[in-house]
VOGU-3710 file (C-alpha; in Angstrom, 3 decimals, decimal comma):
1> xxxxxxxxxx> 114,173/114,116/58,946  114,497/113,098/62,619  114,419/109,535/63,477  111,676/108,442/65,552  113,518/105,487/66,995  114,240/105,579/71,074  117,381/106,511/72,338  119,293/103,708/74,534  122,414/104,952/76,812  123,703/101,375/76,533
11> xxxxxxxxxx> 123,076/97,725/75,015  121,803/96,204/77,881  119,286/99,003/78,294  118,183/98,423/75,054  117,249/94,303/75,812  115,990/95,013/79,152  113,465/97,552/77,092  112,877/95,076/74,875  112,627/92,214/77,314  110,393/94,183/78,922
21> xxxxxxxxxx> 108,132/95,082/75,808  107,682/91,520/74,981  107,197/90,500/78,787  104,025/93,145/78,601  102,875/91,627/75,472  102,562/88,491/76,480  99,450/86,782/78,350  100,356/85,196/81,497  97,970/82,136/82,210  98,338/83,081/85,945
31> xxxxxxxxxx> 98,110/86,541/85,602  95,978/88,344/87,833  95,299/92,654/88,665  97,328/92,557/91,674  100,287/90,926/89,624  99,350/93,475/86,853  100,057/96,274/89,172  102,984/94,756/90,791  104,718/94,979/87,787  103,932/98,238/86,607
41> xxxxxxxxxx> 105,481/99,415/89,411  108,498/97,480/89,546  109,322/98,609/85,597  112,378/100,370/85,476  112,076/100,645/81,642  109,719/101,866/80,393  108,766/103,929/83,668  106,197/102,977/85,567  102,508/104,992/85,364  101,508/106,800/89,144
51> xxxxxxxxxx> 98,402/108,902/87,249  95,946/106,400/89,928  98,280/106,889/92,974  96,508/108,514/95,875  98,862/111,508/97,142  96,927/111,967/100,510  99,128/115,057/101,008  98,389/116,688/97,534  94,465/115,104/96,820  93,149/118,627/94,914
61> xxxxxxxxxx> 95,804/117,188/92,191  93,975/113,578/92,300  91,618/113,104/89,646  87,601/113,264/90,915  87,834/109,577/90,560  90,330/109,762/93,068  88,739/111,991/95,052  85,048/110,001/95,153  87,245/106,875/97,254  88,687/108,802/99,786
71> xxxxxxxxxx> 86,522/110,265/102,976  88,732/112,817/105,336  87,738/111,905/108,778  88,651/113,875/112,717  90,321/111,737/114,923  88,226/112,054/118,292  91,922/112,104/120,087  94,610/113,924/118,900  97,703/111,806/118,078  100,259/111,335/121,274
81> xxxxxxxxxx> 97,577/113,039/124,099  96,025/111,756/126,821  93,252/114,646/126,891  93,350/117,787/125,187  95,457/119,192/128,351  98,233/121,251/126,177  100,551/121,129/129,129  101,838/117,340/128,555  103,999/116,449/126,186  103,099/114,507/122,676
91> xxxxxxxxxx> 104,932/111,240/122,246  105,085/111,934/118,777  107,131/115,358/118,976  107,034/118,772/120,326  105,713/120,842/117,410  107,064/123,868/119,065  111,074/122,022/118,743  110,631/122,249/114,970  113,037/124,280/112,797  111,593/126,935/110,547
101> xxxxxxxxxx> 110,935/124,949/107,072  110,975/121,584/107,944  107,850/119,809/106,273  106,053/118,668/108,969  102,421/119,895/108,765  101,085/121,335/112,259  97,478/120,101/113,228  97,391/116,899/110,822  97,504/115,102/114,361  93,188/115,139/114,314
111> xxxxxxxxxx> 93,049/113,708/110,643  93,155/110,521/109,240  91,652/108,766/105,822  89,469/106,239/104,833  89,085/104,464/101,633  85,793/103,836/100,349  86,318/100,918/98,508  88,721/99,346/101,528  86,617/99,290/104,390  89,119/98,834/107,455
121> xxxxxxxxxx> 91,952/100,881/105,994  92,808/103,760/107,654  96,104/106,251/106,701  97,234/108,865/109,129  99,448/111,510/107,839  102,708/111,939/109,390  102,259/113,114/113,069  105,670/112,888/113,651  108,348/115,468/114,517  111,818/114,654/112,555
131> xxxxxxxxxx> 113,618/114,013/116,018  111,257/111,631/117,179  111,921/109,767/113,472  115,317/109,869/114,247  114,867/108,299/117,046  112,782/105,728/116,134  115,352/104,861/113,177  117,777/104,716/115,440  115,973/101,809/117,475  115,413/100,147/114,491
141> xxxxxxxxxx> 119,093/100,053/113,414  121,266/99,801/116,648  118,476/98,292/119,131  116,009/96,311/117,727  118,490/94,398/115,605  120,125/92,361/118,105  120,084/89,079/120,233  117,346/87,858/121,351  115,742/89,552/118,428  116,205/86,883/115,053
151> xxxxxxxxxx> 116,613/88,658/111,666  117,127/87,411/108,040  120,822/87,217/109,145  120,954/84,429/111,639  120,439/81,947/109,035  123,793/82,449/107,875  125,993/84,143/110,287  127,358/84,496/114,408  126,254/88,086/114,584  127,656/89,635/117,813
161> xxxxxxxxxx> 125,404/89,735/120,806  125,494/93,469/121,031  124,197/93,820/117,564  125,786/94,562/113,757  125,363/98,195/113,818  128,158/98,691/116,583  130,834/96,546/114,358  129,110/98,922/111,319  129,641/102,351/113,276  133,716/100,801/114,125
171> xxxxxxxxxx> 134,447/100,085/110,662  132,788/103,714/109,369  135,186/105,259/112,156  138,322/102,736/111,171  137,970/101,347/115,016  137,527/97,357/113,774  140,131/95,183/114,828  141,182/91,728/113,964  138,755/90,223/116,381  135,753/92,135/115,137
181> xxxxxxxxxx> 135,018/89,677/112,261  131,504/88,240/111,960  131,781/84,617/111,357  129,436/82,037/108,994  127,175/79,630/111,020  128,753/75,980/110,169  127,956/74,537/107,220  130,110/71,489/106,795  127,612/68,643/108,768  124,841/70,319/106,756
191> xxxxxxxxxx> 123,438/66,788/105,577  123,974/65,441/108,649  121,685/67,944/110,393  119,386/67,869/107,772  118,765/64,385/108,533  118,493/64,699/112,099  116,453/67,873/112,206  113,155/66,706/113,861  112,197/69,927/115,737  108,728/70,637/114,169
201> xxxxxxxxxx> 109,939/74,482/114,297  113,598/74,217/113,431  115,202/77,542/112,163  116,640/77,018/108,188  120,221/75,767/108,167  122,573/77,896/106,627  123,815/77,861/102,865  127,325/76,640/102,175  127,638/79,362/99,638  127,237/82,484/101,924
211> xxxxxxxxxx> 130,467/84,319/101,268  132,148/86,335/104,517  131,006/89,777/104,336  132,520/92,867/106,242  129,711/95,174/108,387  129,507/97,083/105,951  128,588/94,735/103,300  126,782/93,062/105,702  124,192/95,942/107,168  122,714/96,381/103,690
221> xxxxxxxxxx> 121,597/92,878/103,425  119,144/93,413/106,843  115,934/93,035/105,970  113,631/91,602/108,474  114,283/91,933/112,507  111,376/90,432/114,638  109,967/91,801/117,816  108,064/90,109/120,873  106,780/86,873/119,957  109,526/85,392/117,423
231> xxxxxxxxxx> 108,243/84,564/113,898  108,796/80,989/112,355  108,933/82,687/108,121  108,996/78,316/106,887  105,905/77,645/108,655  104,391/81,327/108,514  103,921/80,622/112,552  104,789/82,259/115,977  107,335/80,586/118,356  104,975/80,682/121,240
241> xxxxxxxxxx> 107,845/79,168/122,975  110,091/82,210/121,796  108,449/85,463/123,245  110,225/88,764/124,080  109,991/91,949/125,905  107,952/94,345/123,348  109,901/97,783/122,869  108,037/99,807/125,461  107,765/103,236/122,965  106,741/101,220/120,482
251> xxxxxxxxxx> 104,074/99,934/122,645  103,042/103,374/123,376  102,917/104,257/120,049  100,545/101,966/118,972  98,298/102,467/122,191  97,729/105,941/120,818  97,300/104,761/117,481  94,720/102,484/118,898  92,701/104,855/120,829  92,539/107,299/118,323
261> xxxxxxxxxx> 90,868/105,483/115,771  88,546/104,147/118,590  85,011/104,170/116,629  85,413/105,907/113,203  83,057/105,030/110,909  81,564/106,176/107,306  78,051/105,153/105,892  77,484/106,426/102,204  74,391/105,768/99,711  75,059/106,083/96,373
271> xxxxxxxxxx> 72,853/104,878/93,251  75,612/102,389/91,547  76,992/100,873/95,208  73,977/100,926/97,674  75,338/101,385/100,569  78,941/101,510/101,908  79,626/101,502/105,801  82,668/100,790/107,388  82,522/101,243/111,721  86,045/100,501/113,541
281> xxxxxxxxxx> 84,377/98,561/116,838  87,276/96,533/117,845  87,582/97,929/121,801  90,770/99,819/122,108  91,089/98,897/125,822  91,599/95,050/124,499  95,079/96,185/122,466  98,190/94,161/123,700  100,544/94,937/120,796  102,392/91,450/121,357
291> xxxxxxxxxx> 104,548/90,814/117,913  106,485/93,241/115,162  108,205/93,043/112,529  110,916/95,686/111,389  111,418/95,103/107,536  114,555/97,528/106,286  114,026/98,136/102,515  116,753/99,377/100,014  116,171/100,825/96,861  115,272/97,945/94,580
301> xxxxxxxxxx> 114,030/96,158/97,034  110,081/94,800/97,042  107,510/92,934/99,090  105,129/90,897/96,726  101,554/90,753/97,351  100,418/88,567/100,927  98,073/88,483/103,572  99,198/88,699/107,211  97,015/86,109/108,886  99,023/84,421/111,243
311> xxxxxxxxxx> 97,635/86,125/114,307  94,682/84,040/116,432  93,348/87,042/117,078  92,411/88,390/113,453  89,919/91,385/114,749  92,864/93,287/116,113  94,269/96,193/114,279  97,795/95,552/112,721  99,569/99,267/112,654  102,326/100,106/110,611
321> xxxxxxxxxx> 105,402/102,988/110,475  106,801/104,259/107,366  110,649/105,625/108,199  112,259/107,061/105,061  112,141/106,892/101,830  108,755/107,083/100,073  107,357/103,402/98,646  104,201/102,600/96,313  101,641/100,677/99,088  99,199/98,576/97,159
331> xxxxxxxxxx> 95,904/96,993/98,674  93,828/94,869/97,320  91,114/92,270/98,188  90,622/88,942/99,722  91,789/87,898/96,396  94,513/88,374/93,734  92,293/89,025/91,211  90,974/92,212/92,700  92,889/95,177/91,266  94,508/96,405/94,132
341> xxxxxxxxxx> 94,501/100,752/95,120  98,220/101,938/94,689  98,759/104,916/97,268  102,154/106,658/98,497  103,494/106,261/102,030  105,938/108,832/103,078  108,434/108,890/106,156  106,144/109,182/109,087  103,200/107,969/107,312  100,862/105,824/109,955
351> xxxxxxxxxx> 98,365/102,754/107,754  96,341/101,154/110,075  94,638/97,484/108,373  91,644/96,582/110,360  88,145/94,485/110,459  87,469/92,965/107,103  90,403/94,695/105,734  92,822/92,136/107,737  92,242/89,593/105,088  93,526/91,601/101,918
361> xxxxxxxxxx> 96,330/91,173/99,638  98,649/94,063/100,041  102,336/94,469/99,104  105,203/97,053/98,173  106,345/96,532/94,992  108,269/99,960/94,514  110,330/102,179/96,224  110,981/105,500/94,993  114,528/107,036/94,600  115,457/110,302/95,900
371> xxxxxxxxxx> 112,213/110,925/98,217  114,374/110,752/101,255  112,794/113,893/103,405  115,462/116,568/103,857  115,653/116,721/107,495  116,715/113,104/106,867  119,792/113,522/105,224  123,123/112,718/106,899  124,690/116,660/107,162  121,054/118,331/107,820
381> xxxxxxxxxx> 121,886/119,911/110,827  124,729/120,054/113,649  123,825/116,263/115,031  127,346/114,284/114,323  125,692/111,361/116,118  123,324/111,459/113,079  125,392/111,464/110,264  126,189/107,791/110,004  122,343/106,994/110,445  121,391/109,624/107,485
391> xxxxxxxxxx> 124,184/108,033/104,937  122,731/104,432/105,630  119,097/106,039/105,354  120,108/107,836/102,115  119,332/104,484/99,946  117,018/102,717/102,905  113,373/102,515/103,922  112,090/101,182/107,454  108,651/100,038/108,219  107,603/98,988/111,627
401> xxxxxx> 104,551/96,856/111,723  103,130/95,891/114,592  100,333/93,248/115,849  98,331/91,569/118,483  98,445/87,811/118,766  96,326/86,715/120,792
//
């Protein structure tokens, strides 16, 4: 008779299971659907259920449940063009540069999708060519994240003016010398600056256990670089003191973005809802993208559920850039006790949060192993300049989110 009893490779998988198990068992008294969902996703044992994720790229597999939320809508603009002139060039890629096979859908640059039940959200299938992701990745990594741009790493560490990534690309090529060490911020007269820290916006002092770490250590604990107007993360405030020059393709990006969702709308009537309208009316000439953040995921890594409300100006789109691996994108309500709509964003993907959906929960609690798109990979094609980028991509995800301030 075969034994019905599960299978562990190891000990500790067996508690974690069983950890687990009870942890799902038992009632939380501040449990709510979003935190529900969150950590369904974020179970590594047992696996987590995707039968509700909306698959915008594979929807006749959704369920008609599924189906019923989501509207396909024509962008009156294509992605990337000024008019419908064919003889200038798309900021978003040349579709005739691609390579036979690469998955990159030809056309998708007129769609976009609305969810019923989250008027305000708008998802824009990848429009992007693979060397115009590369190039954007490549931003992220070896331009963005550098002086004057603050990231997570300040805190804690001198990083060199011309940014990490070039003391990363020197040690990958065995070029680091004794000099190219990255040294801890001070830590001794901690006390003593804590007591005479009277800046209303002071930046966190740094932790006296922060071991030295080489680049290479070091590059995989990026996770947040700021663009434009610097964010204060104690006070969940901008430095209006603190404001940068904006990435200028970014910028452009965005303006396209902006103008091609210019005036979408959907009105249903049905007999259980009444009626559900959503009409995108904020005036596309008024966009000033004006602050970003550049958030660099790896694979374990999460963003629990929040609302971006910092902005003054809260009618203004905020626009964000999936680069890499794929990630579960939850959204919710005004409220964390609104079960939240789990959906897949893919390298490429555009989300777009506007009007009343501005003030809803949303977070990444997941991303997904081994969804890295093959024209990402670090020996893809002949590029040697690529190779070091597709290794650190190979366990990485990079969203660029961008917003208007004012």
């Amino acid at each position: 008779m075969t034994s019905s009893k599960t299978q562990y490779k190891s000990k500790r998988q067996q508690k974690l299971a069983q950890k687990q198990s009870l942890s799902k068992s038992f009632t939380h008294s501040t449990q709510t659907q979003f935190r529900d969902a969150e950590r369904n996703f974020k179970s590594r044992l047992p696996p987590p259920t995707f039968d509700n994720v909306i698959d915008f790229y594979n929807l006749d597999q959704c369920s008609d449940e599924i189906k019923n939320k989501i509207m396909k809508i024509e962008l009156k603009v294509e992605l990337g063009k000024e008019d419908e002139s064919e003889e200038k060039g798309n900021i978003f890629g040349d579709y005739n540069e691609l390579k036979e096979g690469e998955d990159v859908i030809k056309g998708e640059r007129k769609v976009a999708y609305l969810i019923k039940d989250i008027p305000g959200f708008i998802f824009i299938p990848n429009p992007f060519t693979p060397k115009v992701q590369k190039n954007i990745i490549k931003r992220c990594l070896k331009d963005f994240a550098k002086y004057p741009n603050k990231s997570n790493l300040d805190t804690h560490y001198i990083l060199p003016k011309e940014g990490l990534w070039n003391l990363y690309e020197k040690g990958i090529n065995s070029e680091l010398n004794e000099n190219d060490v990255i040294p801890l911020r001070a830590s001794e007269n901690r006390d003593k600056e804590k007591e005479e820290k009277v800046e209303e916006k002071a930046e966190p002092l740094p932790s006296p256990g922060v071991p030295i770490l080489s680049p290479s250590q070091l590059i995989k604990k990026l996770r947040w670089v700021t663009l434009g107007y610097q964010y204060h993360w104690p006070t969940k405030t901008y430095h209006l003191d603190k404001r940068f020059s904006f990435p200028k393709d970014i910028e452009l990006l965005t303006t396209f973005v902006i103008k091609s969702i210019n005036g979408i709308k959907f009105i249903e009537k049905n007999e259980n809802n009444g009626e559900q309208y959503f009409i995108n009316d904020y005036d596309h000439k008024k966009w000033k993208p004006e602050a970003g953040v550049v958030n660099y995921y790896q694979l374990k890594d999460n963003l629990m559920a929040h609302v971006d409300k910092s902005e003054f100006n809260m009618e203004a789109p905020l626009i964000s850039f999936s680069f890499g691996h794929t990630c579960i994108f939850l959204i919710g309500g005004i409220t964390r006790d609104i079960a939240p709509i789990a959906l897949y964003l893919r390298s490429g993907d555009i989300s777009v949060m506007c009007g009343p959906c501005r003030a809803n929960f949303h977070g990444v609690p997941r991303i997904l192993e081994g969804t890295l798109p093959r024209y990402l990979e670090p020996n893809y094609d002949d590029d040697p300049e690529w190779k070091i980028y597709g290794d650190f991509m190979s366990t990485t995800r990079i969203n660029v989110n961008v917003r208007q301030v004012f």
